[in-house]
PyMOL Python script that loads the backbone (N, CA, C, O; Angstrom):
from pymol import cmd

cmd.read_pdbstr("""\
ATOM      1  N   UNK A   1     -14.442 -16.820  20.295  1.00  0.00           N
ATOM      2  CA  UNK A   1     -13.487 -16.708  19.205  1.00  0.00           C
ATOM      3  C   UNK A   1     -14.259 -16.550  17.903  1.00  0.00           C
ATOM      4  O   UNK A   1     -15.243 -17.244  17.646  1.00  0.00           O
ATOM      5  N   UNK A   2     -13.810 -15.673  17.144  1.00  0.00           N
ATOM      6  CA  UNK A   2     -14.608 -15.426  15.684  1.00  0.00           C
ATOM      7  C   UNK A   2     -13.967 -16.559  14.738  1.00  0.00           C
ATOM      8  O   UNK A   2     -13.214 -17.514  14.928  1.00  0.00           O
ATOM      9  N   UNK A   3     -14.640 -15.985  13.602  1.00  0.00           N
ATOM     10  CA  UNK A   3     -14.555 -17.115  12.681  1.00  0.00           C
ATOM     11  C   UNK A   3     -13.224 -17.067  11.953  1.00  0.00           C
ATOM     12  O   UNK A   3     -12.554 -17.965  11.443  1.00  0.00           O
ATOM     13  N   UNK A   4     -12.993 -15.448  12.079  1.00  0.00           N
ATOM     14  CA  UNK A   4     -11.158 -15.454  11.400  1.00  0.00           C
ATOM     15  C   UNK A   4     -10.267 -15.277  12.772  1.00  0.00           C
ATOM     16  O   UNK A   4      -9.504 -14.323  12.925  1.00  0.00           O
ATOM     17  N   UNK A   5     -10.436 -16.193  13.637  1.00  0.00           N
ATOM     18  CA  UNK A   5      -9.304 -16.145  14.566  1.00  0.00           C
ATOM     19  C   UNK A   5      -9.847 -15.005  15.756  1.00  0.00           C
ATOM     20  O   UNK A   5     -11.004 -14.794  16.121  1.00  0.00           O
ATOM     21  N   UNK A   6      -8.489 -14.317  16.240  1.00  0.00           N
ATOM     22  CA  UNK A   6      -8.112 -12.950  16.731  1.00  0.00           C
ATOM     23  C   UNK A   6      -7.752 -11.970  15.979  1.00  0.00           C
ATOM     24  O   UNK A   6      -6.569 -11.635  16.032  1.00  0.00           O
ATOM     25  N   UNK A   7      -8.514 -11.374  15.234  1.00  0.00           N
ATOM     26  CA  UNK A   7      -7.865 -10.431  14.266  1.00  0.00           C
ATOM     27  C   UNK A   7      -8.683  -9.130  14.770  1.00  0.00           C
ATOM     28  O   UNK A   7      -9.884  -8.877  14.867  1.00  0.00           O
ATOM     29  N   UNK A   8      -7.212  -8.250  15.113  1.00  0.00           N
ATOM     30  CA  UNK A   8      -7.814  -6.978  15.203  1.00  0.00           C
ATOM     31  C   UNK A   8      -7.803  -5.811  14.477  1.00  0.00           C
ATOM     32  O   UNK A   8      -7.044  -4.857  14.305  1.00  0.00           O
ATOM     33  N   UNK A   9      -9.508  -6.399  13.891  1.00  0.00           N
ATOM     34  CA  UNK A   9      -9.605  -5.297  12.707  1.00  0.00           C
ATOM     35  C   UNK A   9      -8.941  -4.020  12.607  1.00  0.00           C
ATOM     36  O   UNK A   9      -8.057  -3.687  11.817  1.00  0.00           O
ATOM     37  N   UNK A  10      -9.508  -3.339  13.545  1.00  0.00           N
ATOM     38  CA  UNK A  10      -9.218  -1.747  13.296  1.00  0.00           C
ATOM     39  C   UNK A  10      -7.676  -1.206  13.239  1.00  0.00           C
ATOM     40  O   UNK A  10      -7.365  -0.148  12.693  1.00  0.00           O
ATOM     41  N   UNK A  11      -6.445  -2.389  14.102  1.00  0.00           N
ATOM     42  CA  UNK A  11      -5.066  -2.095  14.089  1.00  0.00           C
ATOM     43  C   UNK A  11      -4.475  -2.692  12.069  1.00  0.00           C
ATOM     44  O   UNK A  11      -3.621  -2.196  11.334  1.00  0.00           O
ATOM     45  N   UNK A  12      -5.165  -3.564  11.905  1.00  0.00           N
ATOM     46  CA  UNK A  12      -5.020  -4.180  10.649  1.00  0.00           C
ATOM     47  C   UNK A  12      -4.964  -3.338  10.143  1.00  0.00           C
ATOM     48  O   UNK A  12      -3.859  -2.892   9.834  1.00  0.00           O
ATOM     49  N   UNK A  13      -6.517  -2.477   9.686  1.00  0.00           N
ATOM     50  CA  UNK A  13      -6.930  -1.916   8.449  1.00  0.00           C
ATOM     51  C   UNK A  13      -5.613  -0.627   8.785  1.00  0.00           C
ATOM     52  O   UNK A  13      -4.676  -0.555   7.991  1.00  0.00           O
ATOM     53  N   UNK A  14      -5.670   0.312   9.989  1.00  0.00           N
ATOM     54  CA  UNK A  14      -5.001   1.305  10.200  1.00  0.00           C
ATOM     55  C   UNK A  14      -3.671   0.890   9.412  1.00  0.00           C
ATOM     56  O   UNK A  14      -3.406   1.498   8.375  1.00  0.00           O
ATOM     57  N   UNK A  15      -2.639  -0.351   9.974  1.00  0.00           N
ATOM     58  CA  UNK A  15      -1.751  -0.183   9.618  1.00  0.00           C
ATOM     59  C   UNK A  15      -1.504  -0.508   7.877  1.00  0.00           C
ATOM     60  O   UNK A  15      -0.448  -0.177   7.337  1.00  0.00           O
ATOM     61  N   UNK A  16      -2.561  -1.153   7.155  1.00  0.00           N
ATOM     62  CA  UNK A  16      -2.628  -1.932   5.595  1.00  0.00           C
ATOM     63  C   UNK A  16      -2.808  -0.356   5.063  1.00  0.00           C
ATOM     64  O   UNK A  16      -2.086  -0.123   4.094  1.00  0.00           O
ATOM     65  N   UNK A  17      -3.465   0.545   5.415  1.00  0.00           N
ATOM     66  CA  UNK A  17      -3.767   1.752   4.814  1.00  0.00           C
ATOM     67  C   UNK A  17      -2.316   2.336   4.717  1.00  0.00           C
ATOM     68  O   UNK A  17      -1.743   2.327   3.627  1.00  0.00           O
ATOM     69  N   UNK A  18      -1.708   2.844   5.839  1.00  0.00           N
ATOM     70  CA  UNK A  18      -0.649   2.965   6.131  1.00  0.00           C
ATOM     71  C   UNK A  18       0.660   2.742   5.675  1.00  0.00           C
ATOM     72  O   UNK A  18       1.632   3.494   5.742  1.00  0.00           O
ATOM     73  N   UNK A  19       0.563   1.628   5.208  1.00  0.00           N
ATOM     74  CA  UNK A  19       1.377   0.618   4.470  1.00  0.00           C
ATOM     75  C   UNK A  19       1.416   1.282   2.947  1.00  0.00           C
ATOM     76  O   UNK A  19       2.352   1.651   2.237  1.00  0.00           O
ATOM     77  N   UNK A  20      -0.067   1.266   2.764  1.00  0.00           N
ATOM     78  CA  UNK A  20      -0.372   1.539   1.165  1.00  0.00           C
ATOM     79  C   UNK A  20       0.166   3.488   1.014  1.00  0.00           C
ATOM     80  O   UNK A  20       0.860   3.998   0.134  1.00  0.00           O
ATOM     81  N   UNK A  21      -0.324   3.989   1.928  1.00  0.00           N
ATOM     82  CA  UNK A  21       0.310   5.630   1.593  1.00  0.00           C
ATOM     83  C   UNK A  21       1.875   5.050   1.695  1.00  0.00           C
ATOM     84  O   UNK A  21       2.095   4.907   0.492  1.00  0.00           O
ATOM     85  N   UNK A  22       2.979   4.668   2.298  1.00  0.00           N
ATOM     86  CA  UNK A  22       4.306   4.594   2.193  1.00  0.00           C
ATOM     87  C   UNK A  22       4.464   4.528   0.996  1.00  0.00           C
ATOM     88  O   UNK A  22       4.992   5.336   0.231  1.00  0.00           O
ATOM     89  N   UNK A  23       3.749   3.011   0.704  1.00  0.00           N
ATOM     90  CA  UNK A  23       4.323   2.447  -0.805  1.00  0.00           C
ATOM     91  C   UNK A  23       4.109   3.635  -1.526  1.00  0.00           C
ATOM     92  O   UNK A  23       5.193   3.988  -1.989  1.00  0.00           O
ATOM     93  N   UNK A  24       2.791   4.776  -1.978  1.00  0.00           N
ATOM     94  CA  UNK A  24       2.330   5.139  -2.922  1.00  0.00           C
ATOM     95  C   UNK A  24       4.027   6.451  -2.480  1.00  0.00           C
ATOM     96  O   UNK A  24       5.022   6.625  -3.183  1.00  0.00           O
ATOM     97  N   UNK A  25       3.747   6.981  -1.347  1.00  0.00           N
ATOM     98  CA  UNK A  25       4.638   8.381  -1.609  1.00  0.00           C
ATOM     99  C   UNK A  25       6.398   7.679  -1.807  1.00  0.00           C
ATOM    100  O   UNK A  25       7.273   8.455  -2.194  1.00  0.00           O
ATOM    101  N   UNK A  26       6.736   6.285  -1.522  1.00  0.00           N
ATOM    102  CA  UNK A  26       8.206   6.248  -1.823  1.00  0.00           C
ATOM    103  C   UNK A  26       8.130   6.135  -3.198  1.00  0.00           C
ATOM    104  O   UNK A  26       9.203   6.377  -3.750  1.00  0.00           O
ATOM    105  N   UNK A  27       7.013   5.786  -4.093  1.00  0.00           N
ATOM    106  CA  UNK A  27       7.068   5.302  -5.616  1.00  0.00           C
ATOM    107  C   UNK A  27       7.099   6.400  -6.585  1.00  0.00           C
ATOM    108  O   UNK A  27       7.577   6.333  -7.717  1.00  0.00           O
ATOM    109  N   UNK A  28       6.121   8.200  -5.618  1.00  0.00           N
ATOM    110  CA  UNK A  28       6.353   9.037  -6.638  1.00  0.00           C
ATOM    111  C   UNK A  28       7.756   9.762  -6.348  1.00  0.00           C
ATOM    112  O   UNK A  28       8.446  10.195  -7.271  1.00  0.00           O
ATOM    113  N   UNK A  29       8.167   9.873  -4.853  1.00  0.00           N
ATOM    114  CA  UNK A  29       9.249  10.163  -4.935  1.00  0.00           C
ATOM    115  C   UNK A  29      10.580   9.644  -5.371  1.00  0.00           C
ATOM    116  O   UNK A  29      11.506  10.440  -5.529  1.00  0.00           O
ATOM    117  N   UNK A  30      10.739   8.379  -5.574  1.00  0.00           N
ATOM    118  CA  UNK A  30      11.374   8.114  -6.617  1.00  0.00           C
ATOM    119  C   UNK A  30      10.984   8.162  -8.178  1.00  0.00           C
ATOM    120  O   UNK A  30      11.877   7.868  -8.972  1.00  0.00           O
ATOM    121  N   UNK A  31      10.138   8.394  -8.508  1.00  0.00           N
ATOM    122  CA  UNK A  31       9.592   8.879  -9.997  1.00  0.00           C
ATOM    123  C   UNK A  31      10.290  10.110  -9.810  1.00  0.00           C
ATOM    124  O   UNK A  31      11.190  10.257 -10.637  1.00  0.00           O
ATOM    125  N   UNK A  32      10.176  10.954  -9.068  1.00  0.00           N
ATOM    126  CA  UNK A  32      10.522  12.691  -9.311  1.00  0.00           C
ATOM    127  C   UNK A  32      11.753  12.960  -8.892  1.00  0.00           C
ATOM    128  O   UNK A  32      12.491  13.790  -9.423  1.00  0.00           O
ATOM    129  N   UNK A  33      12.126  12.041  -7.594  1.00  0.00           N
ATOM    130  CA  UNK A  33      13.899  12.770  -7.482  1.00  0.00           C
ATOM    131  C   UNK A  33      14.577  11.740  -7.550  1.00  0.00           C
ATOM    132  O   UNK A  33      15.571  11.812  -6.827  1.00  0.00           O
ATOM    133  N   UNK A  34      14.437  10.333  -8.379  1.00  0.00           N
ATOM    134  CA  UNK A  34      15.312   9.298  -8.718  1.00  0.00           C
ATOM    135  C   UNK A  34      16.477  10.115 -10.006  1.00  0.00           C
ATOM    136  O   UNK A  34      17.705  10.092  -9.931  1.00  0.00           O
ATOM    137  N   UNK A  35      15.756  10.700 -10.975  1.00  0.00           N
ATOM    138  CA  UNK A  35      16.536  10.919 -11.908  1.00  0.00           C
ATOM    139  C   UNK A  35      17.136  12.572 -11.659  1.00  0.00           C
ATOM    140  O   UNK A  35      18.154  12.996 -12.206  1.00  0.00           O
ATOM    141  N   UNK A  36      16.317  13.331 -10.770  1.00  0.00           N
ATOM    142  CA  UNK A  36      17.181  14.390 -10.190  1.00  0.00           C
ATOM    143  C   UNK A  36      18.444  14.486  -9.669  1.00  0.00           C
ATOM    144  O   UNK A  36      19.336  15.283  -9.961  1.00  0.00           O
ATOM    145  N   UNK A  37      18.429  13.387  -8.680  1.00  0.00           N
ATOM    146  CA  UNK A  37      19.883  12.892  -7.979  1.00  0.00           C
ATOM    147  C   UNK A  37      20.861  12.085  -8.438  1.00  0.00           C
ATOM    148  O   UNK A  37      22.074  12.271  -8.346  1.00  0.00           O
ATOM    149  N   UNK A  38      20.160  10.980  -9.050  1.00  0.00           N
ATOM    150  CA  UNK A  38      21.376   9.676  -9.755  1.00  0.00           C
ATOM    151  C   UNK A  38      21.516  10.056 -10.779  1.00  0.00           C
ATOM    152  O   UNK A  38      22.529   9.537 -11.248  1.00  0.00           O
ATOM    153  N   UNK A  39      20.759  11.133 -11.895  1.00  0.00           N
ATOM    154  CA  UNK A  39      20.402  11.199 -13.262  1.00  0.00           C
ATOM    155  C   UNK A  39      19.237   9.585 -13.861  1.00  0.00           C
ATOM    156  O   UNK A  39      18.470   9.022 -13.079  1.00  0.00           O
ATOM    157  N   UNK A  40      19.410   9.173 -15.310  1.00  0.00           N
ATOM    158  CA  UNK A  40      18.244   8.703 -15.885  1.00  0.00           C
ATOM    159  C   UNK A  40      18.655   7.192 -15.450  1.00  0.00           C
ATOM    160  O   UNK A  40      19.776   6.750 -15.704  1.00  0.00           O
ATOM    161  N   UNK A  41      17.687   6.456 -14.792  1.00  0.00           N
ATOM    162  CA  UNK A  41      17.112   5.172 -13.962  1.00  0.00           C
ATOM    163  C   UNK A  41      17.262   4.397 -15.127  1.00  0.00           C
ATOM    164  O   UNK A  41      16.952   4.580 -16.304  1.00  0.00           O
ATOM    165  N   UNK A  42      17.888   3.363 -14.428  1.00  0.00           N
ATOM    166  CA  UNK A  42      17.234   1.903 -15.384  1.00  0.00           C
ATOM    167  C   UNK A  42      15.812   1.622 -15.319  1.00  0.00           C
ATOM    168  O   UNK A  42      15.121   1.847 -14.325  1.00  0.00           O
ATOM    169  N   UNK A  43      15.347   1.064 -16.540  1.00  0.00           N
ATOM    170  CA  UNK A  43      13.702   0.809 -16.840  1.00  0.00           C
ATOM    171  C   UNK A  43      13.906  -0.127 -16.062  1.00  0.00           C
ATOM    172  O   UNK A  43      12.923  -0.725 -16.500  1.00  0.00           O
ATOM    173  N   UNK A  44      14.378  -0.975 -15.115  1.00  0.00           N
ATOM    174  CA  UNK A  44      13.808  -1.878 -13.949  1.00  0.00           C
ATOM    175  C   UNK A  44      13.643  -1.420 -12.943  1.00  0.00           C
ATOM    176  O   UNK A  44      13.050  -2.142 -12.142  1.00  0.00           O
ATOM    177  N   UNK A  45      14.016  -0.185 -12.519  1.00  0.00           N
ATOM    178  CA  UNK A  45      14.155   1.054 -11.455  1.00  0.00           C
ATOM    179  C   UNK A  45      12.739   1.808 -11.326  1.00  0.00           C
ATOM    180  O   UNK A  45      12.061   2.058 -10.330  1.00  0.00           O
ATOM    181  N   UNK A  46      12.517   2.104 -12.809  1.00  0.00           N
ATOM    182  CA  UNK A  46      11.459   3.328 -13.257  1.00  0.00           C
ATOM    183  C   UNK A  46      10.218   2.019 -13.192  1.00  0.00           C
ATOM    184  O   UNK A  46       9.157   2.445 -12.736  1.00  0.00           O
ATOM    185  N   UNK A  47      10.196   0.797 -13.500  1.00  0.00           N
ATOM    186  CA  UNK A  47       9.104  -0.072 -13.121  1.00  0.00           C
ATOM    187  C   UNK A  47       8.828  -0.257 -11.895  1.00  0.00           C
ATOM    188  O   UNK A  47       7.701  -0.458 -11.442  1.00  0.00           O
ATOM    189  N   UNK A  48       9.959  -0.192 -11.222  1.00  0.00           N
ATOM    190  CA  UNK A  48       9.810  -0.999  -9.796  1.00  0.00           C
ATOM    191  C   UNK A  48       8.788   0.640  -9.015  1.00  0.00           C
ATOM    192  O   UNK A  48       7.726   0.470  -8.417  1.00  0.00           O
ATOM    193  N   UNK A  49       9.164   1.495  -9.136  1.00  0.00           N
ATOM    194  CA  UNK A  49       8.830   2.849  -8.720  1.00  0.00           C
ATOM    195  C   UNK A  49       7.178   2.813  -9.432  1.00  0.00           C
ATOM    196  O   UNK A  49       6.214   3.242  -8.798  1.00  0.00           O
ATOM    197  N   UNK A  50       7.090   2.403 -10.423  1.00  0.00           N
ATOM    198  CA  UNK A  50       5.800   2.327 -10.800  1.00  0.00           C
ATOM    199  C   UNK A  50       4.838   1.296 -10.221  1.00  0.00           C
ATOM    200  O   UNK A  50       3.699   1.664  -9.935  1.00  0.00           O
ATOM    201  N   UNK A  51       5.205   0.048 -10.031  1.00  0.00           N
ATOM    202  CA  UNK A  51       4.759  -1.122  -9.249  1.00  0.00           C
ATOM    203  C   UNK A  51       3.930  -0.768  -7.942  1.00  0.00           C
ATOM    204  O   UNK A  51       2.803  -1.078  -7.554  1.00  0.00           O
ATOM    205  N   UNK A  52       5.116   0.130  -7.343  1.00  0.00           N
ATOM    206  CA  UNK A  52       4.822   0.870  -5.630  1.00  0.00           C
ATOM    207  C   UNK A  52       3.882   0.974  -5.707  1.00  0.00           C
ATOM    208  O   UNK A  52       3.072   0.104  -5.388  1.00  0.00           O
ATOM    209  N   UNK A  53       3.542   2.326  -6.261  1.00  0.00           N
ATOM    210  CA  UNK A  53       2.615   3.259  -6.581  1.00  0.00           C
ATOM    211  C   UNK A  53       1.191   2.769  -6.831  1.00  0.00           C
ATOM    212  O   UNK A  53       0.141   3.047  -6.253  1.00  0.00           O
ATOM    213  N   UNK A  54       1.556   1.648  -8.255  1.00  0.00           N
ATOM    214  CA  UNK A  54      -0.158   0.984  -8.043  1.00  0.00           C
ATOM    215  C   UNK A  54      -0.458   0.118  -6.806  1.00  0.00           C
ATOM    216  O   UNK A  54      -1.565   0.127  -6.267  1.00  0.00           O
ATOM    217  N   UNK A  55       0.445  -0.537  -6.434  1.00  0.00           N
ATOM    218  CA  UNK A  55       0.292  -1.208  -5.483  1.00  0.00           C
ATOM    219  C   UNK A  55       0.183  -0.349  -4.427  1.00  0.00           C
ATOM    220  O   UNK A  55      -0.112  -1.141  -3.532  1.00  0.00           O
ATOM    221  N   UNK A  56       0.214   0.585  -3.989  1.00  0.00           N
ATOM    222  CA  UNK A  56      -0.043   1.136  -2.873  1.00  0.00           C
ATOM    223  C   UNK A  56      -1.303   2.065  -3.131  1.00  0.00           C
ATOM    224  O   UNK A  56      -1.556   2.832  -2.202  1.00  0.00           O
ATOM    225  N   UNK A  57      -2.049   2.118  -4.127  1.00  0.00           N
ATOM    226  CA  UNK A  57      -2.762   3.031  -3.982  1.00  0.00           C
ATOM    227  C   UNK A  57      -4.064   1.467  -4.055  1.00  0.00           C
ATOM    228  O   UNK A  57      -4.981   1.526  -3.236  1.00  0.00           O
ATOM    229  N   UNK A  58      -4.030   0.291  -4.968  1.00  0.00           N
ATOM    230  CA  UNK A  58      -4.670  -0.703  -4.403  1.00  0.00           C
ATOM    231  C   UNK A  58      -5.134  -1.054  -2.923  1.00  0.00           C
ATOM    232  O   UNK A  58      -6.229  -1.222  -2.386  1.00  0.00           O
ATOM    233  N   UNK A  59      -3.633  -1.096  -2.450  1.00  0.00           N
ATOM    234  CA  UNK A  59      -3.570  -1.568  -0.705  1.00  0.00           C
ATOM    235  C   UNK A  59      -4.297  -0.257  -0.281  1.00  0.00           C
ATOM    236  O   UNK A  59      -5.325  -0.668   0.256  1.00  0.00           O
ATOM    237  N   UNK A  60      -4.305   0.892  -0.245  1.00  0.00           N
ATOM    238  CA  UNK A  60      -4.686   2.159   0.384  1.00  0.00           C
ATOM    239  C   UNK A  60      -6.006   1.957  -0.249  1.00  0.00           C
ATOM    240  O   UNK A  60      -6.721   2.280   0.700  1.00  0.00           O
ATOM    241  N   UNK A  61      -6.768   1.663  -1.144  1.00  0.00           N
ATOM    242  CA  UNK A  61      -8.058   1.839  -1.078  1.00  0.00           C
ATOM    243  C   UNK A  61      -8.481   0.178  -0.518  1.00  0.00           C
ATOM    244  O   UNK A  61      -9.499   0.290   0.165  1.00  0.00           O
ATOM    245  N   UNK A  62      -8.170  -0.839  -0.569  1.00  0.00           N
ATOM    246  CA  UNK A  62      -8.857  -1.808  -0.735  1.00  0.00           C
ATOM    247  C   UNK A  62      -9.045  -2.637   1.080  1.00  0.00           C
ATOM    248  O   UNK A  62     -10.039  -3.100   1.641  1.00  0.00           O
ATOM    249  N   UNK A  63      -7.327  -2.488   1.609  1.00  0.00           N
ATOM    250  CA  UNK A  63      -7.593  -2.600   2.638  1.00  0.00           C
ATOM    251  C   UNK A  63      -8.333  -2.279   3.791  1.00  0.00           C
ATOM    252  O   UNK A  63      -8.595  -3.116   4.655  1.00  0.00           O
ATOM    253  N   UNK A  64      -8.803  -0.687   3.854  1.00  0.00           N
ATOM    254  CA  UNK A  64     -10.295  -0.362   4.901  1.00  0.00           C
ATOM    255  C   UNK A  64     -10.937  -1.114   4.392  1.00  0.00           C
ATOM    256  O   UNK A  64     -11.569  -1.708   5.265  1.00  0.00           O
ATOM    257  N   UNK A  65     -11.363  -1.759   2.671  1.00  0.00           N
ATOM    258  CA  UNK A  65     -12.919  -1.886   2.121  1.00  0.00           C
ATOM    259  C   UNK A  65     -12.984  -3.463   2.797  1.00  0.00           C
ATOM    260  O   UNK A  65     -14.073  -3.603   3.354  1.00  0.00           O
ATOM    261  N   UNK A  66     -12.202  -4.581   2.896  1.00  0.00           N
ATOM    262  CA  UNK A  66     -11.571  -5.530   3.717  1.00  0.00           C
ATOM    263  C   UNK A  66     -11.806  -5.524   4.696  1.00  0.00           C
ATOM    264  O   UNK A  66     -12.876  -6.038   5.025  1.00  0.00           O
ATOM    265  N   UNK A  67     -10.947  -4.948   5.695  1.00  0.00           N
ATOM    266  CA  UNK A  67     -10.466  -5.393   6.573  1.00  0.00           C
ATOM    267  C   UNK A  67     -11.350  -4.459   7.840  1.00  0.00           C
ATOM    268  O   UNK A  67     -11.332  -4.631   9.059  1.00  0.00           O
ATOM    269  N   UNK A  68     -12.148  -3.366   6.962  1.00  0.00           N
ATOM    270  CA  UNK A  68     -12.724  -2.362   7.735  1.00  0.00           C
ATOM    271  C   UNK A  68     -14.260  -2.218   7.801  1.00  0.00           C
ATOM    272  O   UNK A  68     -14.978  -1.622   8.604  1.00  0.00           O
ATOM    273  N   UNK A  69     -14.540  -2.958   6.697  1.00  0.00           N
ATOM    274  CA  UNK A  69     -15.925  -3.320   6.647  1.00  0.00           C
ATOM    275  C   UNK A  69     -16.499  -4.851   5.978  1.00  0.00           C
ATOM    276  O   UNK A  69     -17.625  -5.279   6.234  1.00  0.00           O
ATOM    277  N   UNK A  70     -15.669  -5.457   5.228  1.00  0.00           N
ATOM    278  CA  UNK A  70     -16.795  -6.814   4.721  1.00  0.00           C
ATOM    279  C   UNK A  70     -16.495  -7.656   5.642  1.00  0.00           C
ATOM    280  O   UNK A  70     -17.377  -8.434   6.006  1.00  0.00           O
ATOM    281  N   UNK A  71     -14.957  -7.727   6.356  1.00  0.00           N
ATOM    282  CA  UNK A  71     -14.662  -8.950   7.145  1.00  0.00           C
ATOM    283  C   UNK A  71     -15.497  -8.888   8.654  1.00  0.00           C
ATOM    284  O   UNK A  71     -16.060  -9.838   9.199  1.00  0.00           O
ATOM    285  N   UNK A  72     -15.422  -7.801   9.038  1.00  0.00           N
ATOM    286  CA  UNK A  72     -16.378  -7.585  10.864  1.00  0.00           C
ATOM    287  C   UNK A  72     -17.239  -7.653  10.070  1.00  0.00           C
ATOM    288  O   UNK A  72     -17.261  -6.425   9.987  1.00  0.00           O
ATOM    289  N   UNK A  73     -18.113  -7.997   9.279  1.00  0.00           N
ATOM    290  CA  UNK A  73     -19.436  -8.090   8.894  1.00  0.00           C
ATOM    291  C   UNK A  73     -20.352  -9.395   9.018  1.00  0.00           C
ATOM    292  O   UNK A  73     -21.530  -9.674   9.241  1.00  0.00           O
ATOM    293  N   UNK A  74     -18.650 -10.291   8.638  1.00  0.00           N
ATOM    294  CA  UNK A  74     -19.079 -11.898   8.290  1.00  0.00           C
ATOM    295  C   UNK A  74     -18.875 -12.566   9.555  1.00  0.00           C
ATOM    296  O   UNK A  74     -18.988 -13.780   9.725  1.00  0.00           O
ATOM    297  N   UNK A  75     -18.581 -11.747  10.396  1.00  0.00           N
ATOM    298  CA  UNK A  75     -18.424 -12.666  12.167  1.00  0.00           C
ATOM    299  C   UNK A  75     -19.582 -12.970  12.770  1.00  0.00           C
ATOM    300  O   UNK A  75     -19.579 -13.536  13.863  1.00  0.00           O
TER     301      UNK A  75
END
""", "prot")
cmd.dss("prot")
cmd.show_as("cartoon", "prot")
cmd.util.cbc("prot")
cmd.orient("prot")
């Protein structure tokens, strides 16, 4: 048994990456066809769509750097 449990890296990182492209493409597509379709968003709408986006492009870079290389390192 390793030191973080059973953790299987490579399904982790795959799916945290994964995770992070969703977040990033639902955040610009609501940036671009939120106000196409409904017309102009509430600024808690147009934040939340912005939130995604950093947050998913965080999770999309940070999780491989994690979960894909420092953590199998420290076992």
């Amino acid at each position: 048994m390793g030191r973080y449990g059973d953790i299987d890296y490579p399904t982790v990182t795959r799916r945290g990456f994964a995770l992070g492209v969703a977040l990033l493409v639902v955040g610009i597509l609501g940036h671009v066809l939120g106000p196409v379709l409904f017309g102009p968003l509430p600024e808690w709408e147009r934040t939340l769509f912005l939130d995604m986006e950093i947050v998913g492009v965080l999770l999309g870079l940070l999780t491989p750097l994690v979960f894909g290389i420092v953590l199998p390192l420290t076992e």
